[in-house]
C-alpha angles and dihedrals in degrees: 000000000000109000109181098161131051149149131223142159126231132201128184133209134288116238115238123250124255123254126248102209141136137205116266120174133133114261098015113100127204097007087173120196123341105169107152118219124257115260114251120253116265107253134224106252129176133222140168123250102189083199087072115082094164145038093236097129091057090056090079099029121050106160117067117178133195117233114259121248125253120255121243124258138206120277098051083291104151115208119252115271113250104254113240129246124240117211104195112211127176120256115282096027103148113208117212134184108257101220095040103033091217126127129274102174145324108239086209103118120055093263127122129237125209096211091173119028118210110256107256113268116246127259120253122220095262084081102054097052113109133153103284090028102051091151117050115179092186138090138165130251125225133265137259113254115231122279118208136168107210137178120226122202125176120201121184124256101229122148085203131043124194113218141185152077117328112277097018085123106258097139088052095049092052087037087060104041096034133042085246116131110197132169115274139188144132102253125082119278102021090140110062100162139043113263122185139217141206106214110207100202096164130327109303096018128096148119141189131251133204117205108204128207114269122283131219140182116285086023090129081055088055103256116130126011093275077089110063089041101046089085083062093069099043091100089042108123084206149035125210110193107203107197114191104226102165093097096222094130092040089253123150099220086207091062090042100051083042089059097038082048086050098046092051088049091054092051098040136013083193108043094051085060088059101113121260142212120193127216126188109213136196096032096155088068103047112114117249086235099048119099092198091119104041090059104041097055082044079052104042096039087054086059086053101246133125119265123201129168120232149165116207090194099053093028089238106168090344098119083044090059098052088050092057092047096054090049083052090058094047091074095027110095116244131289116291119263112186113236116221112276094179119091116178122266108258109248105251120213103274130212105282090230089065091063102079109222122200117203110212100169101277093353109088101189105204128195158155144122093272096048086046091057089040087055095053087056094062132086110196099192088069123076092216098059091036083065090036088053081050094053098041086060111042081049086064092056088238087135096055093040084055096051091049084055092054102245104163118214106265085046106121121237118214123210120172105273097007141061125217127191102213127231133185 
């Protein structure tokens, strides 16, 4: 079964809380605190298996979660890191967010991507001792690992990509110049599914082809299966358009290669100004007295595209054919690889109850996912984000949640990796 869309949800993991300990041993006087950090959250990363063709395997499992990270313990130990978890994709699956639709990244080059990252690991009490505050019975929790629901489409990386109307011979025509074996038969529909080529031309020289599943008219409305497979031939450099003139199912091939132009037109602007070559298949069979082909290549050279005469069954033209195409690619760019459309939500100011504050005499402990993210946008050696970073939280209201609370100017806030001294 061929699966190129899907949808799942990952989760990374939480990070794990720090430790409150202190060193107890006989003989040793005054071992202070020696609470270990919590370990960091595993986190969701993706990379390509060039064995899958297919997202089959996503189609019975959508959830796919990060191992936790281990708490600290006692004696500086820091907890395990959660292990991360690897999604394998094909190559050219394009991941996209699922609420906005955009981009998030192509999955086409041998990279891999972090698409959740593990929530950070909590501080243990070692961190928090200083001269006036030698027994901190405090530490901070870990935390949660980001959660995202994602789409993953996978369309095909093909330089060439065979169009037309069911049964026109575009699996024989990739069966007879590739290695390709795909499914043939003389009724509509026999392809259901994308298979792809490697065209040997000359040493050296070679491409590969997609043929794509029959289109028909009304396809970029969903009818048919030219639908499901248009978006496969959205990377391809170039389109062959294989029109059947022979006449044997009472078709005018004018009229045919009019409606697959519209209906690439109607899923893709774009894609119906990817250049085209247009081969006219299945000339052993046309009739002495017919005029299809005359008035097709009139038809299709006043459009300004190349017109060549073929037979996928008897190989007529059809090596002739591959070695136009490579010459084609040879001035054509590269194939298409997606750049990223999603940019991350700015954090907006959130209610102050949400922050959860720790009272530990003069030391106020301050947390939560948003502060944390909040945290990762600042750069404190700059003026400007340091005032940015005051803004952001007294527009959260943090600083009048804090006075209700009684902290007194000269108390210490603590905020993950920094210290404040607080002032009115």
């Amino acid at each position: 079964m061929f699966i190129d869309k899907v949808r799942i949800m990952v989760s990374a993991g939480k990070g794990g809380d720090g430790a409150v300990a202190f060193h107890r041993e006989k003989y040793v006087a005054a071992g202070g605190p020696d609470g270990g950090d919590g370990g960091h959250g595993g986190s969701v990363i993706l990379r390509v298996n060039d064995n899958l063709t297919t997202l089959l395997d996503f189609r019975y499992k959508r959830k796919y979660a990060a191992r936790s990270g281990e708490n600290g313990e006692g004696g500086h130990r820091s907890g395990k890191r959660g292990e991360s978890l690897i999604i394998q994709v094909p190559r050219g699956t394009v991941v996209r967010d699922a609420e906005s639709n955009q981009i998030i990244v192509d999955m086409s080059g041998d990279e891999e991507f972090v698409l959740a990252k593990g929530g950070r690991g909590g501080w243990g009490n070692k961190h928090f001792a200083t001269p006036t505050r030698q027994l901190p019975r405090f530490a901070k929790a870990g935390l949660p690992g980001e959660v995202r629901d994602v789409i993953l489409e996978l369309k095909l990386l093909a330089d060439v990509g065979l169009v037309g109307f069911p049964n026109v011979g575009k699996s024989t025509l990739l069966s007879v110049t590739s290695n390709a074996r795909p499914k043939i038969a003389n009724y509509h529909f026999t392809t259901l599914y994308p298979n792809l080529g490697v065209i040997y031309v000359e040493e050296g020289v070679s491409f590969v082809m997609a043929d794509i599943p029959g289109i028909i008219e009304g396809a970029a409305d969903g009818a048919g299966l030219g639908h499901d497979f248009l978006r496969h031939i959205d990377r391809c450099r170039l389109l062959v358009h294989i029109v059947d003139v022979s006449g044997c199912e009472d078709r005018d091939p004018v009229e045919d290669f009019d409606k697959i132009c519209a209906e690439l037109h109607e899923y893709s602007v774009d894609l119906s100004n990817r250049p085209m070559i247009v081969a006219a298949n299945k000339c052993d069979l046309l009739p002495p007295d017919s005029d299809n082909l005359q008035r097709l290549r009139e038809h299709v050279q006043e459009l300004g595209c190349e017109f060549y005469e073929i037979s996928a069954a008897t190989t007529q033209g059809t090596k002739n054919l591959m070695r136009v195409i490579a010459q084609k690619l040879r001035d054509l760019p590269p194939i298409t690889v997606y750049e990223p459309e999603y940019v991350k939500p700015v954090e907006e100011p959130c209610d102050p109850s949400e922050l959860e504050i720790d009272h530990y005499g003069s030391t106020w402990v301050v947390s939560g996912v948003w502060l944390e993210r909040l945290m990762n946008d600042v750069f404190f050696d700059d003026y400007e984000s340091r005032n940015y970073f005051d803004r952001q939280l007294r527009k959260s209201g943090l600083f009048q949640r804090l006075e209700e609370m009684g902290i007194e100017d000269g108390d210490t806030v603590s905020i993950y990796d920094w210290e404040f001294t607080y002032e009115k």
